[in-house]
C-alpha positions in Angstrom: -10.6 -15.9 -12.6 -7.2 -17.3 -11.8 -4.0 -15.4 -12.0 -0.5 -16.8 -13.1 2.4 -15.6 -11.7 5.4 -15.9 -14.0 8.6 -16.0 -11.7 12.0 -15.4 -13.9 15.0 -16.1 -11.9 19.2 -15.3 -13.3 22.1 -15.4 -11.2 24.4 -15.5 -14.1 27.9 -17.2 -12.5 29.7 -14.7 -13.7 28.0 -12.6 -11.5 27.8 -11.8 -7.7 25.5 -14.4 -6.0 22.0 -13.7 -5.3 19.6 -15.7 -3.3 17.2 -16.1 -5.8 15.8 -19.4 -4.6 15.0 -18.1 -1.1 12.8 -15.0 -2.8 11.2 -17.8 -5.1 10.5 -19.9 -2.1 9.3 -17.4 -0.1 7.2 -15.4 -2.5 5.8 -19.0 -2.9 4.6 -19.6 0.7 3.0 -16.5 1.1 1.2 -17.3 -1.8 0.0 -20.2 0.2 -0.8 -19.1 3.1 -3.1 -15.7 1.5 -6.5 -15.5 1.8 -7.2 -15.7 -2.0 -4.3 -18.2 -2.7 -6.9 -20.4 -5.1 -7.0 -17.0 -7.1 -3.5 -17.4 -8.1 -0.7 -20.3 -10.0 2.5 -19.3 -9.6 5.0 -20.5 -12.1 8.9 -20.2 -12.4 11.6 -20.8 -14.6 15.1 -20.9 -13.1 18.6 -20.1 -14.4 16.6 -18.4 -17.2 17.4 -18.1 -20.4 16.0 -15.9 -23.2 14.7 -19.1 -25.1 13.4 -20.1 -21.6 12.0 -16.6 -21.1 10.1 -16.7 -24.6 8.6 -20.6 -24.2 7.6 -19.6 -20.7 5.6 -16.6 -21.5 4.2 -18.7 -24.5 3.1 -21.6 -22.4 1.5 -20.1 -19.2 0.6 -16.9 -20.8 1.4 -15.4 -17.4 -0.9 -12.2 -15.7 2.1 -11.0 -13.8 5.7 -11.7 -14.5 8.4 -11.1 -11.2 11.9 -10.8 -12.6 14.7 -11.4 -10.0 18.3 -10.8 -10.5 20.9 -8.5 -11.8 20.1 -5.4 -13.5 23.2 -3.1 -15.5 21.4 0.2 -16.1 21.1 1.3 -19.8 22.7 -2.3 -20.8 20.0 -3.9 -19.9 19.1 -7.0 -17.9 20.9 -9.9 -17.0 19.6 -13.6 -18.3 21.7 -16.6 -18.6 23.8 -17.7 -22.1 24.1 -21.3 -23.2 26.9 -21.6 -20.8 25.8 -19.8 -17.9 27.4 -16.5 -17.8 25.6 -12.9 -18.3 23.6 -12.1 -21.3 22.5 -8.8 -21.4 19.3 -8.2 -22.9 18.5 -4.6 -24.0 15.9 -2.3 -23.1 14.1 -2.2 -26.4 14.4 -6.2 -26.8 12.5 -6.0 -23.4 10.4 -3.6 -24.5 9.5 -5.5 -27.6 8.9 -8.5 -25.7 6.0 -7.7 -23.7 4.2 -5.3 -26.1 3.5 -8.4 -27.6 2.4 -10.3 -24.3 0.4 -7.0 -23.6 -3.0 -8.3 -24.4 -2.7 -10.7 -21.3 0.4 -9.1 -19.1 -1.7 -6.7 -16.4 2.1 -6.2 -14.2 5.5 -6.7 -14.1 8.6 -6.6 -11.7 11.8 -6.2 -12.4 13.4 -7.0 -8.8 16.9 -5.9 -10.1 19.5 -2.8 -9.5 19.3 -0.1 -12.1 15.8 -1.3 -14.0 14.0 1.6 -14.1 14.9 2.9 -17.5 13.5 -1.0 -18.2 10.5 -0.1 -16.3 10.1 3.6 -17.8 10.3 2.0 -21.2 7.5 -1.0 -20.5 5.2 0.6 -18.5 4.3 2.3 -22.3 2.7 -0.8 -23.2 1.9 -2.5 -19.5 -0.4 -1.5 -17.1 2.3 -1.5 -14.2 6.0 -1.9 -13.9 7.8 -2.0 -10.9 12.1 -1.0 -11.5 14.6 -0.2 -9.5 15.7 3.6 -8.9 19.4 2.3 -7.8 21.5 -0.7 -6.2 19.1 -2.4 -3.7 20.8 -5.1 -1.8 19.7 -8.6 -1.6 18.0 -9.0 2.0 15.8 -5.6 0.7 15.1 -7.2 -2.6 13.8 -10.4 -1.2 12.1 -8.3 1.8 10.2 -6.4 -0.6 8.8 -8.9 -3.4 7.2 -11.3 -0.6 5.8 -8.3 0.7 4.3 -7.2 -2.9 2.8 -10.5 -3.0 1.5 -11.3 0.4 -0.8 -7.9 -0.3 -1.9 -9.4 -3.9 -2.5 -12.6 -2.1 -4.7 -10.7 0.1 -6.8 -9.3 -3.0 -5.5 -6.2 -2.9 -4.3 -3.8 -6.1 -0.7 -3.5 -7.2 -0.7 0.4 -6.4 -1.3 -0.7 -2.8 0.5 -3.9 -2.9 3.5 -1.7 -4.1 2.9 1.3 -1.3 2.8 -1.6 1.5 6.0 -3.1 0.4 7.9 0.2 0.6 6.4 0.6 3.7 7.5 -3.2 4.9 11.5 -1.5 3.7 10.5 1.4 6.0 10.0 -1.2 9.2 12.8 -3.5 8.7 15.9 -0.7 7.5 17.6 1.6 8.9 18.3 3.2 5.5 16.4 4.4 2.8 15.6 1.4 0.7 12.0 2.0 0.8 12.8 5.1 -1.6 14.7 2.6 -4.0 11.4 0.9 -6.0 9.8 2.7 -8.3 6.1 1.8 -9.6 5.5 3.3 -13.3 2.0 3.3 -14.9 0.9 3.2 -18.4 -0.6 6.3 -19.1 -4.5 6.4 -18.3 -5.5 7.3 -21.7 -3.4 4.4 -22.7 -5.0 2.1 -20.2 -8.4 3.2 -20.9 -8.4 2.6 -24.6 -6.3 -0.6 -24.3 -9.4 -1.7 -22.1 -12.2 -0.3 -24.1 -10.6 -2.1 -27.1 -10.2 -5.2 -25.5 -14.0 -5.1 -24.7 -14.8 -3.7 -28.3 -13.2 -6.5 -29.4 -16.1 -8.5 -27.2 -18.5 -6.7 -28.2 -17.3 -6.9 -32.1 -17.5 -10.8 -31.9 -21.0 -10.0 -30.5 -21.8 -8.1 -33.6 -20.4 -10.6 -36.0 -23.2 -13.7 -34.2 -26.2 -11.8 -36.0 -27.1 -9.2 -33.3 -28.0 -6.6 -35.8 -25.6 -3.5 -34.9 -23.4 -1.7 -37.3 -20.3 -2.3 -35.7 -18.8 0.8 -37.8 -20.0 3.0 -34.4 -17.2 1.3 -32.1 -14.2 3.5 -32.8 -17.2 6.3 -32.8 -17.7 5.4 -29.3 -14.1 5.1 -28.0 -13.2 8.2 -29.4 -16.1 10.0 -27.2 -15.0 8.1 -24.3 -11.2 9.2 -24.4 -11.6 13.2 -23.9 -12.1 12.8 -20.1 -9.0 10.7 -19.5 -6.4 13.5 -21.2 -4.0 15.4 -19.1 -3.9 12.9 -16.3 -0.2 11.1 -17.0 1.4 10.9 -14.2 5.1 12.9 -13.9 7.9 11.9 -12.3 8.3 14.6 -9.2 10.8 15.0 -6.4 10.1 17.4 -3.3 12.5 19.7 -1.8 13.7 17.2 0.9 13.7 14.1 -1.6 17.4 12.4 -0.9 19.0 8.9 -2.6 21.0 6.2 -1.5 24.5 6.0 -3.1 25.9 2.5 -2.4 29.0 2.1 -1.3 32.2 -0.3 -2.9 35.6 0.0 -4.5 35.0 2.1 -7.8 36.8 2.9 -11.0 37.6 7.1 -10.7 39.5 9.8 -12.3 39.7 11.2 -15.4 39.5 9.6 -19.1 42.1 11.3 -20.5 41.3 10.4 -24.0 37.4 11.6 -24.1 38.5 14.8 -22.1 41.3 15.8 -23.7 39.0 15.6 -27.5 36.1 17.7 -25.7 38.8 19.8 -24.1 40.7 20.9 -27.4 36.8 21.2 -29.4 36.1 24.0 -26.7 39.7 25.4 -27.2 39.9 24.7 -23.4 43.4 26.6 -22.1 45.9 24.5 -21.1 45.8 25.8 -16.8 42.3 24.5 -16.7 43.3 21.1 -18.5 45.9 20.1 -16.6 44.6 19.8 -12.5 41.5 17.3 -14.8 44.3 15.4 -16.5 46.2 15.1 -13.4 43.5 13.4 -11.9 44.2 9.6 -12.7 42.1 6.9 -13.2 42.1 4.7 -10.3 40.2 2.5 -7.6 39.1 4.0 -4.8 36.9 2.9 -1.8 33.9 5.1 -1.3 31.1 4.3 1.8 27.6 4.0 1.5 26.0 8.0 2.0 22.5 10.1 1.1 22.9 12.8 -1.4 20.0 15.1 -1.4 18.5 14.9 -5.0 18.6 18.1 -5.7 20.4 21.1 -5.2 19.5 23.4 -2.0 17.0 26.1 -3.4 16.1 29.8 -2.4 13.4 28.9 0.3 15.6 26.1 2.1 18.8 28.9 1.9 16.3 32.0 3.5 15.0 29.7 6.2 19.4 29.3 7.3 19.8 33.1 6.8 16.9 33.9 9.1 18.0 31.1 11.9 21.7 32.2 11.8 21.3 36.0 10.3 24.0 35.0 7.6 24.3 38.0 4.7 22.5 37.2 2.2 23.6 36.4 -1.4 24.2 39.4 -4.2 20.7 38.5 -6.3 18.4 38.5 -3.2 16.2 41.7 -3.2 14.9 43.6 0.4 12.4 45.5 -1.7 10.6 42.2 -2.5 10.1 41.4 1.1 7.2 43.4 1.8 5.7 41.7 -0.9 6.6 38.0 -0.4 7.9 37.7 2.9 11.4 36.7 1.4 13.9 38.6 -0.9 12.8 36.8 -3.7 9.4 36.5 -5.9 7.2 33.2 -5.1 8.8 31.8 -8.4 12.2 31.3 -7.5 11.5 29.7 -4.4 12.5 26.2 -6.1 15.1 27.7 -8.1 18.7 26.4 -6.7 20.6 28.9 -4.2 23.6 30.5 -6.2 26.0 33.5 -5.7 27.7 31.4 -2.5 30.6 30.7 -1.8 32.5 27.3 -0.7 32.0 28.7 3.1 28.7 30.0 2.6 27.7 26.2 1.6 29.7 25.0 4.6 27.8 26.9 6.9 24.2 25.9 5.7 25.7 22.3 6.1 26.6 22.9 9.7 22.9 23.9 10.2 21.2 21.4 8.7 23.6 18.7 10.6 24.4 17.4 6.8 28.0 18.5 4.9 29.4 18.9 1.3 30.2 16.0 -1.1 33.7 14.6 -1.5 35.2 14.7 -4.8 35.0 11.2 -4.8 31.3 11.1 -3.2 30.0 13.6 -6.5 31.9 11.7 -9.1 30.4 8.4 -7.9 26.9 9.6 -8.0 27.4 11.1 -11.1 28.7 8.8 -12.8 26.8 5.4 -11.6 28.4 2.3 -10.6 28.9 1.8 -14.4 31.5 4.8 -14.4 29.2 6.6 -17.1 30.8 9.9 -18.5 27.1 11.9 -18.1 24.8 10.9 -15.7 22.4 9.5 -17.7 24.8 7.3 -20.0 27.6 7.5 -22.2 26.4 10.4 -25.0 26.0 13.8 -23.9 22.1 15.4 -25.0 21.5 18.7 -24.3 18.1 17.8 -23.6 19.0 16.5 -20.8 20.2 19.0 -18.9 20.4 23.3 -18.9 23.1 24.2 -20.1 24.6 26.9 -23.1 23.5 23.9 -25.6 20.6 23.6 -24.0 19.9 27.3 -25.4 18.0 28.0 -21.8 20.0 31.1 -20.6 18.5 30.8 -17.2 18.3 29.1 -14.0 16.2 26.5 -13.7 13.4 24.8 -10.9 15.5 22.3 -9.3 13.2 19.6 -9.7 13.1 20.4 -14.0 15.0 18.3 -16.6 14.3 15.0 -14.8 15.2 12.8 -17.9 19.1 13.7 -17.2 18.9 12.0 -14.0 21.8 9.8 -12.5 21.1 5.8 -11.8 20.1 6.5 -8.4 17.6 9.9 -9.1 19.4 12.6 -8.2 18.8 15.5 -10.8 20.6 17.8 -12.1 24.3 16.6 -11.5 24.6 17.9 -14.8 24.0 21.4 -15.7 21.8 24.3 -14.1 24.2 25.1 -11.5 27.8 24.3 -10.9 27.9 22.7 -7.4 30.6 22.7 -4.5 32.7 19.5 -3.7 35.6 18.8 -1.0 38.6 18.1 -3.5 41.5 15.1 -2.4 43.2 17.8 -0.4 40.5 19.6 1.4 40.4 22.6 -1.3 37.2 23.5 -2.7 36.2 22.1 -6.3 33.4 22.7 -8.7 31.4 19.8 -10.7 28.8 19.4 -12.9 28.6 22.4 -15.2 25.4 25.2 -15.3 23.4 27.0 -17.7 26.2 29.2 -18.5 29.1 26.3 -19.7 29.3 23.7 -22.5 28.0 20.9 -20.2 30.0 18.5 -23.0 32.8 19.2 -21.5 32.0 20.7 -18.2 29.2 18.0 -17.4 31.2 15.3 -17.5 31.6 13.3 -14.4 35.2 14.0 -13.5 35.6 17.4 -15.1 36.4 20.2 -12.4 37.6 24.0 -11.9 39.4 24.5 -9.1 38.3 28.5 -8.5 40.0 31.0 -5.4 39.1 31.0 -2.3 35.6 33.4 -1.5 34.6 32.9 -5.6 30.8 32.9 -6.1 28.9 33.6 -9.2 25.1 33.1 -10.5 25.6 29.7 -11.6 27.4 28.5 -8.5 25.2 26.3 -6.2 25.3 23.0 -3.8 23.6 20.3 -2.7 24.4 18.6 0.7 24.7 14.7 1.8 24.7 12.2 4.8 27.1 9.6 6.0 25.0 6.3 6.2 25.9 2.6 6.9 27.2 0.7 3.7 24.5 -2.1 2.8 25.6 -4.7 0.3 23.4 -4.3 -3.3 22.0 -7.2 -5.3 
């Protein structure tokens, strides 16, 4: 059966330019050239708008739809207006919008910065969504969808189609793009049923010709069928050496005085830790392209440092557990962050690993997105999101837990859990990001700091390292 490739292209002129008709032209002539080319029609709809985007889906009543353009993050995705500029189209709108293609709709990919909260949010209803972790530059972008295709082309599935276009970043880069795209499934239960319906419905109409059936048994037989599928959702994970590429650019910094001085006079805030925050002006400021690790160094990386270098050991490690477990610490908080170091201590484990601390400037962008968000996940502070004293946790956390308060670009945990070391303006040590022991409100927004003397450490004091890299220009 043939396959019809929907192909939704918006380079609002408002926006940064995009080569959009080369990835349409190429994703086109791989097409011809693939072994199964008479397997799919490819269709596209250019300078799209959302009236475009609705008669389209309408008339071909595409199998895969390839979105290529700008993404914003939370705001949504960017089509065209009557008069050419950006209209942003929201995640539920999205959302909404293929539900009701779902019958038909086995994929889509959203070939834009920032889409995987658009992905997350579609792949409820759709088999598979391909987003966008971060910023993925325009060469990377293009790279990557005439990869996805020529392995469809070639009768392979989306899973590998996806894995082999990574893989095609991995050749061709010199930087970590390849970690940028993000594949999201629809839950197997989900996918299951939605199939066994779909042939129910089949076998209903089969019923209804006179075949003599009761066709009252049907949601009988689903039901018996589902059992085997539960438990199997998949969950987003990051492993101890997971890191994420942090474009680089001219970005709005500092403080917003306003917000922080309301949260800071709620938490009856004194006045000495205020004022180095409101000092901290909102301004422009250039920052390079670098690799944050995406989350905080934990007790295993930490022991394997003190054993290479024999460096003292933080306060809460135990000798007695090391007969046991072969480390001061039980198996359990292997993956719990490192705390009780100091600004030096952190230094030194940087040295080792041939990485180094954040910049103020480095954290704050991270944190904050290329949308200056005050939280990392958007503009309203959830304690679910992240540990912390609203959170009601009381405790450290695994470093790869709360993964729904992650920044645009993956890293976890820039809010809450621990309180993490940064390089301030001057070359004095400064700590970001709240922990499980502060009103991350206040604490966890983007640009709040404390500014503690030299040698501090305390149990909700961690770090997490980063990389200088080559800037690459984002789509």
């Amino acid at each position: 059966m043939t396959k019809t490739i929907l192909i939704l292209a918006a380079n609002p002129k408002d926006t940064p330019p995009l080569r959009l008709d080369e990835e349409v032209r190429e994703i086109d002539n791989g097409l011809e050239r693939a072994q199964k080319r008479d397997e799919f029609t490819l269709k596209q709809k250019l300078a799209a708008r959302p009236d475009d985007v609705r008669r389209a889906m309408l008339k071909y009543e595409p199998n895969i739809v390839h979105f290529c353009g700008h993404g914003s993050g939370v705001d949504g995705i960017a089509f065209e207006d009557e008069g050419g500029e950006a209209k942003l189209v929201s995640t539920d709108a999205l959302t909404g919008f293929f539900e009701l293609f779902a019958d038909k709709l086995e994929c889509v990919v959203l070939n834009a910065c920032y889409s995987e909260v658009q992905a997350e949010a579609i792949a409820k209803h759709i088999p598979y969504v391909i987003g966008m972790k971060k910023a993925i530059g325009d060469a990377a972008a293009i790279k990557f969808a005439v990869a996805f295709y020529d392995a469809l082309g070639a009768g392979r599935t989306v899973q590998f189609a996806y894995k082999l276009a990574c893989n095609a970043l991995q050749w061709w880069l010199d930087i970590p793009e390849h970690l940028t795209p993000i594949l999201k499934s629809k839950p197997p239960e989900k996918q299951f049923l939605a199939s066994t319906l779909r042939t129910g419905a089949a076998f209903i109409d089969f019923l209804d010709v006179g075949h003599g059936v009761n066709p009252i048994v049907m949601p009988t037989l689903i039901q018996g069928l589902i059992p085997a599928w539960k438990g199997k959702e998949k969950t987003k994970t990051i492993t101890l050496h997971s890191a994420v590429f942090i474009s680089g650019g001219r970005y709005q910094l500092g403080t917003d005085v306003e917000r922080f001085g309301h949260l800071a006079e709620m938490h009856s805030l004194p006045v000495a830790q205020r004022r180095p925050i409101l000092m901290r002006q909102v301004g422009f400021y250039n920052v390079p392209s670098f690799q944050m690790s995406a989350i905080c160094v934990t007790n295993e990386e930490y022991f394997k440092f003190t054993k290479a270098h024999g460096k003292k050991w933080p306060a809460h490690w135990d000798v007695k557990c090391l007969d046991r477990f072969q480390r001061p610490f039980p198996p359990r908080f292997a993956s719990q962050p490192i705390v009780n170091v100091t600004a030096e201590d952190a230094q030194a484990y940087c040295i080792w690993s041939r990485t180094r601390l954040p910049s103020w400037s480095e954290w704050e962008r991270a944190a904050s997105g290329q949308a200056r968000q005050p939280y990392p996940w958007g503009v309203e502070y959830s304690a679910a999101r992240c540990n912390s004293v609203e959170s009601g946790c009381g405790s450290l956390a695994a470093v790869d837990d709360y993964s729904l308060g992650d920044s645009p670009e993956g890293a976890r945990q820039l809010c809450g859990n621990v309180a993490e070391w940064v390089v301030g303006p001057e070359g004095q040590f400064e700590l970001r990001g709240g922990s499980y022991r502060l009103p991350c409100e206040l604490w966890g927004l983007a640009y709040a700091f404390r500014q503690p003397e030299l040698g501090y450490h305390a149990p909700d004091v961690g770090f997490r390292d980063v990389r200088d890299l080559i800037q690459d220009p984002s789509r």
